[in-house]
VMD Tcl script that draws the C-alpha trace (Angstrom):
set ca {
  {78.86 165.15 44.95}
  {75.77 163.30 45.05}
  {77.59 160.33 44.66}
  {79.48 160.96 47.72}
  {76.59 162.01 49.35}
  {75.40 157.92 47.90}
  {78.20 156.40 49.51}
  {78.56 158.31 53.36}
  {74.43 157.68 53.10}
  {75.54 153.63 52.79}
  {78.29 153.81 55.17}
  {76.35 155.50 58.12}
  {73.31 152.64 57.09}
  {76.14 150.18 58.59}
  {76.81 151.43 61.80}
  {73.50 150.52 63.26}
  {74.18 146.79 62.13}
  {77.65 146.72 63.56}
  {76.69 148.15 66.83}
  {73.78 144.97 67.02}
  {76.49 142.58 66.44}
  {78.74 144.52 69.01}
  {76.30 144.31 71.57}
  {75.04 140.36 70.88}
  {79.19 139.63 70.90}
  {79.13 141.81 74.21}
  {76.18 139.66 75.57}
  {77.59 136.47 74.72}
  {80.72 137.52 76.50}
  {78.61 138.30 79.48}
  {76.90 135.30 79.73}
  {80.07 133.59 79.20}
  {81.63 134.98 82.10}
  {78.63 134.31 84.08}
  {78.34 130.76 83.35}
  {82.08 130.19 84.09}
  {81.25 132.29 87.25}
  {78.78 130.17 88.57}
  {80.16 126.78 87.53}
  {83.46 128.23 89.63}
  {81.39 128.57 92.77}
  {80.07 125.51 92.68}
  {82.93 123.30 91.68}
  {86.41 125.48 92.12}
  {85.98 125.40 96.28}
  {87.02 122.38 95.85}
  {90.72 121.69 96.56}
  {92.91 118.75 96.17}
  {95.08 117.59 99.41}
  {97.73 114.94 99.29}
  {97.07 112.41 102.12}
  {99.55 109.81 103.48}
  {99.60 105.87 102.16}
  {98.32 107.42 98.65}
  {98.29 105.18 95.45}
  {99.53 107.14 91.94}
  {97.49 105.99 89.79}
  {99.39 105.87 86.26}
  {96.38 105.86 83.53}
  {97.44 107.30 80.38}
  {94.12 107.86 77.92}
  {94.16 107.42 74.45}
  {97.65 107.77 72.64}
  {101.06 108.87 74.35}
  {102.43 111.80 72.43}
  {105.06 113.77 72.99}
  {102.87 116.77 72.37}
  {99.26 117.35 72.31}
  {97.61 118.37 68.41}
  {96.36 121.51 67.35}
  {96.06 124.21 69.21}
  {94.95 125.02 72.82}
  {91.84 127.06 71.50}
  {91.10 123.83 69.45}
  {91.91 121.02 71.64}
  {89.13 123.55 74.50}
  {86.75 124.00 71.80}
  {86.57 119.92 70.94}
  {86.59 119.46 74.69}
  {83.33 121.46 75.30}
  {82.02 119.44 72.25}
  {82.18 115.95 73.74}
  {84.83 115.38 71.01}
  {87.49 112.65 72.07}
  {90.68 112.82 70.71}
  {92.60 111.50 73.85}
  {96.31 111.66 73.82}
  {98.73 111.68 77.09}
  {101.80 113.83 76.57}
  {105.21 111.95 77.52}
  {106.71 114.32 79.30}
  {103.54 114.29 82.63}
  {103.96 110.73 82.64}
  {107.73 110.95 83.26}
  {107.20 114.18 85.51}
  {104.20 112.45 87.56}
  {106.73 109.14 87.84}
  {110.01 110.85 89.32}
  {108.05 113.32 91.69}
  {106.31 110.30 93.38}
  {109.43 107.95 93.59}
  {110.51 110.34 96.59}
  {107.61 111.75 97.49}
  {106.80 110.08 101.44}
  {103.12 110.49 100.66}
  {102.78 108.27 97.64}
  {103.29 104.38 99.07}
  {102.66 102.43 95.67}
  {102.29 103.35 91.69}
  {99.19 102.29 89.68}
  {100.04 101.29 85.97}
  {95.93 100.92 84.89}
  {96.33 100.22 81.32}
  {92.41 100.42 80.34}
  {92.10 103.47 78.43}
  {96.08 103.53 76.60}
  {94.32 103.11 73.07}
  {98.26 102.99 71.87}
  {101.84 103.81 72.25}
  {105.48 103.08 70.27}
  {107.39 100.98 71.48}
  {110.56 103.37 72.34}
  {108.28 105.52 74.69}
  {107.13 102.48 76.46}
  {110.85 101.55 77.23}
  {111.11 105.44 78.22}
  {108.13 105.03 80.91}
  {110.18 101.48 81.54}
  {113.24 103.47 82.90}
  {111.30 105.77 84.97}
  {109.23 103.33 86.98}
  {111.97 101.52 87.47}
  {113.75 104.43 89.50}
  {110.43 104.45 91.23}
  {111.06 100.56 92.26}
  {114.70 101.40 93.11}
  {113.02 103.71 95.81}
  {111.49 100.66 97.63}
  {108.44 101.64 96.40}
  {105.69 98.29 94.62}
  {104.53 98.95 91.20}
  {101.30 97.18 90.32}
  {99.82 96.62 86.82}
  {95.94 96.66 86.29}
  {93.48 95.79 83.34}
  {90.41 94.42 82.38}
  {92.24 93.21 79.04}
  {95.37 93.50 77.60}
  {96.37 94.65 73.69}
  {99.91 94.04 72.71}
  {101.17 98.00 73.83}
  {98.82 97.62 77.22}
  {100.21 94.74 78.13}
  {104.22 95.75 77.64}
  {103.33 99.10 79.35}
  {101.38 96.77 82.37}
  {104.48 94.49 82.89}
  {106.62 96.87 83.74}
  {104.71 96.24 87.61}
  {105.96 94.47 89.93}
  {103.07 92.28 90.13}
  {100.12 92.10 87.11}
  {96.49 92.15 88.01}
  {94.07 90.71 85.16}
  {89.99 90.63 85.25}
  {88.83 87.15 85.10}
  {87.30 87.76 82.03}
  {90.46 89.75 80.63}
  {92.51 88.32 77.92}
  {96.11 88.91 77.27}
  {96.70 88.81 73.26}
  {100.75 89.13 71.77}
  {100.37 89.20 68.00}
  {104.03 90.80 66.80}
  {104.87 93.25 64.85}
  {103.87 93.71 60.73}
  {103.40 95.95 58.37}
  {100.78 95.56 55.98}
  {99.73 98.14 53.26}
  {96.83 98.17 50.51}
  {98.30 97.92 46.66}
  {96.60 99.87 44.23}
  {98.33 99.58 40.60}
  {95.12 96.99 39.03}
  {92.56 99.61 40.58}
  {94.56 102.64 38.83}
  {94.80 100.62 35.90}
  {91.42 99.95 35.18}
  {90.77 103.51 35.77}
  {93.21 104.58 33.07}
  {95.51 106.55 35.89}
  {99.16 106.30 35.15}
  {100.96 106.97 38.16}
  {104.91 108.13 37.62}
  {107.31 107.15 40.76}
  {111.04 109.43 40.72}
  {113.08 107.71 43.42}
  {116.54 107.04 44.44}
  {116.93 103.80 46.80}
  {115.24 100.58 45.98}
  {114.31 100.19 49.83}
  {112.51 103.69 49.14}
  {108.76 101.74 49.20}
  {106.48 104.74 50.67}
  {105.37 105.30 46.95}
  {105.15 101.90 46.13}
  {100.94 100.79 46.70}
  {100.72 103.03 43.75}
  {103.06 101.21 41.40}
  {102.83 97.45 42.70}
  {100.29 95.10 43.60}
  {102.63 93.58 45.88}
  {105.69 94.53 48.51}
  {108.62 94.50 46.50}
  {111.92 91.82 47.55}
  {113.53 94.80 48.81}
  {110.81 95.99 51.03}
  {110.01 93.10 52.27}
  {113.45 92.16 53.13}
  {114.46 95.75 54.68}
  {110.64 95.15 56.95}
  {111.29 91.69 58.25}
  {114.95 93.37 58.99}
  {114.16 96.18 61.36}
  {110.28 94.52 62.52}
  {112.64 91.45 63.63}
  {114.54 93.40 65.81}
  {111.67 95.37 67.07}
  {110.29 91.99 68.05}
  {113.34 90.93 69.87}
  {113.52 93.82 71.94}
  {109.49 93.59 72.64}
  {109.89 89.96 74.03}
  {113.60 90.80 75.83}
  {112.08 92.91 77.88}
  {108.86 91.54 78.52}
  {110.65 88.11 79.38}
  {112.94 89.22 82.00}
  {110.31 91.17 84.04}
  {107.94 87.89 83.66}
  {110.81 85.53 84.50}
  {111.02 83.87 81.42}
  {112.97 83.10 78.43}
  {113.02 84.51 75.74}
  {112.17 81.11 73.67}
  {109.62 80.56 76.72}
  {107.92 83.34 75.64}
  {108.10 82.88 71.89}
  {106.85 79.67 72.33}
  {103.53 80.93 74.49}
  {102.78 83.75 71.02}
  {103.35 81.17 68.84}
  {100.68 78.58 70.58}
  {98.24 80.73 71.94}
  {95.62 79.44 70.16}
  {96.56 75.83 71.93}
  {96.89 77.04 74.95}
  {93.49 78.79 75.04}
  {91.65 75.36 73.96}
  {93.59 73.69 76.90}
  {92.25 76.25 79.21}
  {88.49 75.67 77.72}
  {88.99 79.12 75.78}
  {89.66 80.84 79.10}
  {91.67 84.00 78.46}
  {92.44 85.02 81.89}
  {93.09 81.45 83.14}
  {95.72 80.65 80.21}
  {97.46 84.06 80.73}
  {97.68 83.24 84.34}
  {98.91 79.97 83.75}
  {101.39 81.06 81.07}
  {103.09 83.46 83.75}
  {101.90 86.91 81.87}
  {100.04 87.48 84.94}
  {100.16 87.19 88.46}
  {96.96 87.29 89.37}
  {92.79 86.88 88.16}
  {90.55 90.09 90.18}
  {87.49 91.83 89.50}
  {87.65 95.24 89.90}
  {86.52 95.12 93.38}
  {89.05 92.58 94.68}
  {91.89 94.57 92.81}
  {90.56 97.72 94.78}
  {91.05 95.85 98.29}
  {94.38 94.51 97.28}
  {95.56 97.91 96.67}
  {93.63 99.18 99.73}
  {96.59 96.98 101.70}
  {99.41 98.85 99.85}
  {97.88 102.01 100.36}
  {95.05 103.11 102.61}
  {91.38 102.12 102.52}
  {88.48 104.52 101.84}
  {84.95 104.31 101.22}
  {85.60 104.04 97.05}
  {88.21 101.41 97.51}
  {91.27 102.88 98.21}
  {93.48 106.37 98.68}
  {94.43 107.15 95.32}
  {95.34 109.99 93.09}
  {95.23 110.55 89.46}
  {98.58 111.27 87.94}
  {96.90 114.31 86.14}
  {96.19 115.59 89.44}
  {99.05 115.01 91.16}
  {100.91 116.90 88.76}
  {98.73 119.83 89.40}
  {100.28 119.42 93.06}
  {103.63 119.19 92.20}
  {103.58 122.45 89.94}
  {101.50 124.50 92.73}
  {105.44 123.61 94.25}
  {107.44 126.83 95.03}
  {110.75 126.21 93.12}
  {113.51 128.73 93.03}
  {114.63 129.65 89.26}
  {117.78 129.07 87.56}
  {119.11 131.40 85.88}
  {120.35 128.80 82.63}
  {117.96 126.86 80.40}
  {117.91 123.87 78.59}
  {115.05 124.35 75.41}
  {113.25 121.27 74.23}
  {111.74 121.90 70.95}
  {109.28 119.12 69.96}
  {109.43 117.99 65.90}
  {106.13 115.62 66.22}
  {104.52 114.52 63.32}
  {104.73 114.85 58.99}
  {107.25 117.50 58.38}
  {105.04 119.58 55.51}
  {105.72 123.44 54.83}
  {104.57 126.97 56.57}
  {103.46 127.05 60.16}
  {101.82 123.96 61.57}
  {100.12 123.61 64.85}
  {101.31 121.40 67.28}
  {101.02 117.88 66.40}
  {102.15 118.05 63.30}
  {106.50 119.65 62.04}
  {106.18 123.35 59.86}
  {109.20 124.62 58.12}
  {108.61 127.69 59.53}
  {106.61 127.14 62.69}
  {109.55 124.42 64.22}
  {112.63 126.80 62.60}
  {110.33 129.85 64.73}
  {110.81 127.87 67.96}
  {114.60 126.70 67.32}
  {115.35 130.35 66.40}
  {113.56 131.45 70.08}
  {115.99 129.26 71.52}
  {118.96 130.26 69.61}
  {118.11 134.16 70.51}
  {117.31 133.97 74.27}
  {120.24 134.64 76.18}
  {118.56 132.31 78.94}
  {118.78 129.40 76.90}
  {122.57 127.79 76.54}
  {121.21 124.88 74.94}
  {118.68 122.41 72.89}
  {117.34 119.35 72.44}
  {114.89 118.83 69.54}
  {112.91 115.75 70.34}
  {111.81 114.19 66.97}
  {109.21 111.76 66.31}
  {108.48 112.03 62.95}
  {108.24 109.70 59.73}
  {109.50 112.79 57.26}
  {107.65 114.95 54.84}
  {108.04 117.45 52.61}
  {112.29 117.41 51.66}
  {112.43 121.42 51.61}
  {110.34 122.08 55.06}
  {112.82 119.60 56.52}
  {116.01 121.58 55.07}
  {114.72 124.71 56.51}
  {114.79 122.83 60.00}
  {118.30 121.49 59.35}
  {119.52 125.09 58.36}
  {117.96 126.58 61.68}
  {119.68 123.53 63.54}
  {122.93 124.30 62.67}
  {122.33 128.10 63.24}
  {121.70 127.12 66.49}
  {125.06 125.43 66.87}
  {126.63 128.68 65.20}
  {125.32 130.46 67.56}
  {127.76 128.60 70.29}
  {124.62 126.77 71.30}
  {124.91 122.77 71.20}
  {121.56 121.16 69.80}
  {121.01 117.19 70.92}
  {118.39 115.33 69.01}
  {116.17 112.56 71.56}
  {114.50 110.92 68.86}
  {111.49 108.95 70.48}
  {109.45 106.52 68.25}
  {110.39 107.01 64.86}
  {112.67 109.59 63.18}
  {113.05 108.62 59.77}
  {113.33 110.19 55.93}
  {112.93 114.14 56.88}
  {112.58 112.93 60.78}
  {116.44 112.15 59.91}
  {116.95 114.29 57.64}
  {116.11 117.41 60.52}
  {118.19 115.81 63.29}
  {120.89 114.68 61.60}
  {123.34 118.67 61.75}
  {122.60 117.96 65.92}
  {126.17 117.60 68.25}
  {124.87 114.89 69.49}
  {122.05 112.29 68.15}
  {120.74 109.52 70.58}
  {118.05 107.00 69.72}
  {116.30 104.01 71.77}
  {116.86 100.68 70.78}
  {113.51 100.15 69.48}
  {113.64 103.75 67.95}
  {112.89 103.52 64.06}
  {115.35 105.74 62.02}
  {117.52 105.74 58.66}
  {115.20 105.49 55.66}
  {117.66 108.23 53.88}
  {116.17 108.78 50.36}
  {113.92 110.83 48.43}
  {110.63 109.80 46.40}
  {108.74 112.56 43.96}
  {105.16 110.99 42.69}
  {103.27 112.40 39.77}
  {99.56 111.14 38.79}
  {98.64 111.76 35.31}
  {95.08 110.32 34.03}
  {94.09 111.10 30.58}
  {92.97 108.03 29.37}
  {90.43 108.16 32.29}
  {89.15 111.33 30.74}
  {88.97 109.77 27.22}
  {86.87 107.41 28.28}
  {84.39 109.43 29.24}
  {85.33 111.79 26.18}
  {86.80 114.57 27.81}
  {89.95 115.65 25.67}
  {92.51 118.36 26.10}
  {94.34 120.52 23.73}
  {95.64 123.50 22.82}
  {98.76 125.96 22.13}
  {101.96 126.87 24.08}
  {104.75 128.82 23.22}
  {107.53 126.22 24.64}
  {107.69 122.80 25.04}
  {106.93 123.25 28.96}
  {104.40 124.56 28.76}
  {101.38 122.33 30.30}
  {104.50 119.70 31.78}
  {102.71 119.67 34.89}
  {99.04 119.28 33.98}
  {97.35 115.68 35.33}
  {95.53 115.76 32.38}
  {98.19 115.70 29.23}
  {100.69 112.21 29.27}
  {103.90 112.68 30.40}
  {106.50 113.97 28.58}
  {109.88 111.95 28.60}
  {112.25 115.40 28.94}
  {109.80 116.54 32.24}
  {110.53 113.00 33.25}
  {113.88 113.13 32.97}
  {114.14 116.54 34.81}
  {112.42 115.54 37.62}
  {114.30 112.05 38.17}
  {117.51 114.28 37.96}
  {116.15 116.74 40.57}
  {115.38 113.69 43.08}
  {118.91 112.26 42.62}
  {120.73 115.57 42.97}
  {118.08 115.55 46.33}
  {119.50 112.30 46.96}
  {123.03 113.08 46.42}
  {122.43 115.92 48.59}
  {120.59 114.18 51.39}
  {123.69 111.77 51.54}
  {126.73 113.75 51.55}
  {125.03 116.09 54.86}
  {124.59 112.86 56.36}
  {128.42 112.07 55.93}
  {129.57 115.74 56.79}
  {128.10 115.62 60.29}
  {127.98 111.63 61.04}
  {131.91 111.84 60.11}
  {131.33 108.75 57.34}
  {132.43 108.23 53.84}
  {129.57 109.07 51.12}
  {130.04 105.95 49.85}
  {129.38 104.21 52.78}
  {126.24 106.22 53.51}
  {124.78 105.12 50.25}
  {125.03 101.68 51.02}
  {123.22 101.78 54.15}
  {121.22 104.61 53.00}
  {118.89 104.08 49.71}
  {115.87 104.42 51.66}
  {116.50 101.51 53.88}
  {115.01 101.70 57.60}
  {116.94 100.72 60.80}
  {116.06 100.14 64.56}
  {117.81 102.18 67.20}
  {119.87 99.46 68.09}
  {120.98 98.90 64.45}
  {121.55 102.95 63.82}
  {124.05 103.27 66.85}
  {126.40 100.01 64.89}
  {126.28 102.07 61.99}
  {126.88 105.26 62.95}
  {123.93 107.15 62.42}
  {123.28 108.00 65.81}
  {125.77 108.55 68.79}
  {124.35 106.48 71.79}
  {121.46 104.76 72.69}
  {119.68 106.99 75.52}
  {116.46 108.71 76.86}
  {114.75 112.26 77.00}
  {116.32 112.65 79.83}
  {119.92 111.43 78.65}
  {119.76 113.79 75.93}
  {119.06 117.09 78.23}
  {121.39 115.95 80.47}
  {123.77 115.80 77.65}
  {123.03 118.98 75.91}
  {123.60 120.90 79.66}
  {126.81 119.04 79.62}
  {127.96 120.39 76.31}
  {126.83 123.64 77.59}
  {128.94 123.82 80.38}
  {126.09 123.57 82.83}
  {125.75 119.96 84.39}
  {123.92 120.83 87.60}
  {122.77 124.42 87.41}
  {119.69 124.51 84.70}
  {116.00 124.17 84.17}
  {114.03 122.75 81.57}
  {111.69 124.79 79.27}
  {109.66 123.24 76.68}
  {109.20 126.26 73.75}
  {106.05 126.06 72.01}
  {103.07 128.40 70.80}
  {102.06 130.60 73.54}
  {98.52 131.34 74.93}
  {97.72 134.80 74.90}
  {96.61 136.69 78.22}
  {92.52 136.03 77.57}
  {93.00 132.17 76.24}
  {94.82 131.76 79.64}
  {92.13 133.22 81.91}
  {89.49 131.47 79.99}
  {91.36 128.10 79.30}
  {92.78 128.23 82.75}
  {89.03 128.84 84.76}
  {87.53 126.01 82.51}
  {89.92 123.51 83.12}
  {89.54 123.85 87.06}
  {85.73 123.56 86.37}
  {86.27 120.21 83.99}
  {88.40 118.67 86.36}
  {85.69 118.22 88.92}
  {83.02 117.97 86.27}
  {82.07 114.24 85.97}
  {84.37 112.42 83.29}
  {83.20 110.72 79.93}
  {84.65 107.63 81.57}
  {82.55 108.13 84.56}
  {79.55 108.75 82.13}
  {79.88 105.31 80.79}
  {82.17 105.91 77.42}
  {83.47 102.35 75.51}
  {87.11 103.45 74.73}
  {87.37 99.86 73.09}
  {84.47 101.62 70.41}
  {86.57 104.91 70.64}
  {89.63 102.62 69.67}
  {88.15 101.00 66.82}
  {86.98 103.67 65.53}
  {90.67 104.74 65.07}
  {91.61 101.21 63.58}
  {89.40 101.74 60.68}
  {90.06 105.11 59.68}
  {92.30 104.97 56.14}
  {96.08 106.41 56.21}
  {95.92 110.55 55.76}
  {99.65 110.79 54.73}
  {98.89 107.93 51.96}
  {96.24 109.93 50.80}
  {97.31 113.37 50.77}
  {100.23 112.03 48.29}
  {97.83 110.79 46.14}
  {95.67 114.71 45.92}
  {98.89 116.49 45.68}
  {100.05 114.12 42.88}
  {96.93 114.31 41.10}
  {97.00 118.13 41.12}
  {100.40 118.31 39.21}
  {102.10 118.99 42.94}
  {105.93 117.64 41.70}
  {106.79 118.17 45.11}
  {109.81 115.84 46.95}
  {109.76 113.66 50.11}
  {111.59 112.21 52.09}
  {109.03 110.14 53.90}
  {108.74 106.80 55.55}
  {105.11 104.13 56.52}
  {107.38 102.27 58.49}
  {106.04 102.14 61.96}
  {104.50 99.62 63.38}
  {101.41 100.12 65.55}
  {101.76 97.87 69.12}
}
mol new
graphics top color blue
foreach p $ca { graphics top sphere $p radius 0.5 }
foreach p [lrange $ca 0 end-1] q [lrange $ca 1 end] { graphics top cylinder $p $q radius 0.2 }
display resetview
């Protein structure tokens, strides 16, 4: 009894310290609300009107995506921070683009490539298409920039006309792929690394192994980064008016070219024909005052974020069919995952939504992804082909790269189309296990002890490797392998024997892909929802829903009332930010998927991939 008494005594000492931290969490909310309340009143009168003669002003910051990462909650929380992660989703760019093509108010389109930190090559070619139905409306396109980086300047010459500062430079380097090697390093540390693989073009593992890029990787690189190339300079050269050998010629002697000019940047990328012509900032804001209107800043403009904002305050009548567009960004690693990143379960939740809304008669699953994890990706197939059970067809739209588990996922789909400069294939499996006790004898750390089997202990970094454990995990990977290969054949209607040979872990462009039969057609976002409605039995009568983690009711009051306050707070670009620091910031960080291979070898992890470094960064 008395210790009863004890215990109700210690339970009723609580309440007074939960009701303090109820009432300082009650405060907090208050002031909250009042801060947002105030900051509402004196920024959210303001409302945003759509004049006549108005420039679109195309300015994507940071990295095009096809979806933002992490969360909503996270992505607000890191904005109130002052922490930049900026990324431009695809799919407003597009939106922004075919809105204004017809819209009698907007008289010209802005491409300001400034802040685009980066961007693959395939979704530059998608934001080619789109501007060019803008063009086809009889509407200019003009490209702006203080300087131009490979991606800025591809994404820039899709104008009509191409405006350069006078102290801008234009710089076309190619494309390469260069990795650290790491086998002398592990060596001298007494680290035996153990590579299972089937495919000698399977090279994600192989830094760890080599101090070198092996024949076969280097061959399969220069294979698909030549053709990556070729489509790069293609398209730049008809839009510039040049050859393609005209323009291979200007990479290759750019630094000539610059002496000639006196090491002028601007003035040799003038000369060359990249641009059309050399403006400050100023000057470029009066020549766009004559294709739009003049006003006291320059000239009648409106942000692309903005205009959006417009075009969705749009009444539109609903339809009573949907087209779903599941997004598969990202390493493909199990559980849920937030956005940004592919979870077995969070991306087969999504595709399931889609399978059981009656609304919904069909999907596209948009993948840009380099693989992952071989299991998380097999859940995804599986849900895929539900899907298709379900009477559903499922198109895949892969964007940059969808390759290893990226193929692996989309591969069950109806229909699969790709871009030309789309990176795909790379069909093979890799398991990597890190064992290191010699390091630990040198510092005289030993291990022993007892076990009742054999397998006992197989797994632990810290005992060599048996041969048998060996041997049973280089079977699993090639029964993986075997696997991976005879789906592919099923659904791509091939011969396994024929998938092997242009499988083993080899990567292919877009263009290369569609001659061998991995994907259907070469095609767009757009392409593939169109198709997918077709399939459905719904050409003309559908809308488009994107399915992804929903905001509950307070995140959207909250999210919703601080985003109308930040968009008339003063910008970090207004504030005086250097993307170009921003960017190399980025440059120098070291490769996360590299790395997390290494920790989950090192802790015994025997885990498979299907995973590919192949894309190159414009």
């Amino acid at each position: 009894m008395a210790r009863s008494s004890h215990s109700l005594l210690k339970i009723l000492g609580l309440v007074p310290k939960a009701l303090v931290k109820i009432a300082n969490f009650t405060r907090h909310l208050l002031f909250l609300l009042l801060f947002f309340a105030i900051l509402w009143l004196a920024f959210g009168n303001k409302k945003l009107v759509l004049k006549p003669d108005t420039a679109l002003v195309l300015a994507p910051k940071g990295y095009l995506v096809e979806e933002y990462s992490g969360t909503p909650a996270q992505r607000f929380f890191e904005q109130m921070q002052g922490v930049e992660n900026p990324q431009t989703r695809m799919r407003d760019v597009l939106k922004a683009i075919d809105e204004a093509a017809f819209d009698d108010k907007i008289s010209v389109l802005v491409l300001d490539a400034d802040y685009l930190w980066g961007a693959g090559l395939a979704n530059l070619r998608e934001i080619e298409r789109a501007v060019l139905k803008f063009r086809n409306a009889g509407k200019p396109v003009i490209g702006i920039g203080s300087t131009f980086s490979q991606a800025q300047y591809y994404f820039a010459s899709l104008a009509d006309e191409v405006l350069l500062d006078p102290q801008g430079f234009v710089f076309l380097q190619g494309f390469g792929n260069y990795r650290n090697y790491f086998k002398d390093t592990l060596d001298k540390l007494g680290v035996d690394v153990h590579l299972f693989r089937v495919g000698e073009y399977k090279s994600a593992a192989e830094p760890f192994i080599r101090n070198n890029m092996s024949p076969e990787a280097r061959e399969a690189a220069l294979h698909y980064l030549g053709d990556l190339w070729d489509i790069y300079l293609t398209g730049v050269a008809a839009r510039r008016n040049l050859s393609v050998e005209e323009l291979k010629g200007i990479v290759d002697l750019q630094a000539k070219l610059l002496k000639d000019n006196n090491g002028n940047g601007a003035r040799m990328a003038l000369d060359s024909g990249l641009v059309d012509m050399l403006m400050t900032q100023h000057q470029m804001e009066e020549y766009l005052a004559t294709k739009s209107a003049e006003e006291e800043d320059g000239y009648r403009r409106i942000d692309f974020e903005d205009y959006l904002t417009l075009v969705k305050a749009r009444k539109i009548l609903p339809k009573p069919n949907k087209v779903a567009v599941v997004v598969a960004e990202g390493a493909i690693t199990a559980g849920k995952q937030p956005p940004g990143a592919v979870g077995g379960e969070s991306t087969s939740a999504l595709l399931r939504e889609a399978r059981n809304d009656p609304r919904v008669k069909a999907v596209v699953l948009r993948v840009n992804s380099p693989g992952g994890e071989v299991f998380p990706s097999e859940q995804i197939r599986r849900e895929v082909e539900a899907v298709r059970n379900s009477g559903k067809p499922v198109v895949v739209s892969m964007g940059n790269v969808a390759a290893s588990g990226g193929y692996w996922i989309s591969m069950s789909a109806d229909r699969i189309l790709a871009d030309e400069a789309t990176i795909t294939g790379s069909i093979g499996i890799f398991g990597l296990l890190i064992r290191y006790p010699k390091t630990l004898n040198k510092i005289g750390v030993h291990t022993d002890g007892v076990a009742t089997t054999k397998w006992v202990g197989a797994f632990r970094p810290d005992l060599p490797l048996d041969e048998e454990v060996a041997e049973l995990i280089q079977s699993s990977i090639e029964h993986g392998y075997q696997m991976f290969i005879t789906l592919v054949a099923k659904y791509r209607n091939l011969d396994v024997d024929m998938v092997d040979k242009i499988a083993r872990g080899r990567v292919w462009t877009g263009r290369q892909a569609k001659e061998l039969g991995l994907v259907d057609k070469i095609g767009n976002l757009d392409e593939a929802i169109d198709q997918a409605a077709k399939l459905a039995g719904i050409p003309h009568n559908f809308s488009v829903v994107y399915l992804e983690p929903q905001l509950s009711g307070w995140e959207k009051f909250l999210f919703g009332a601080s985003a109308k306050i930040l968009s008339w707070a003063p910008s970090a670009d207004q504030l005086g930010s250097r993307p170009e620091l921003a960017m190399l910031k980025r440059l120098t960080e070291s490769n996360d998927s590299a790395w997390q291979l290494i920790q989950n070898a090192t802790e015994g992890d025997t885990t498979e991939y299907s995973f590919c470094f192949c894309e190159p960064k414009l």
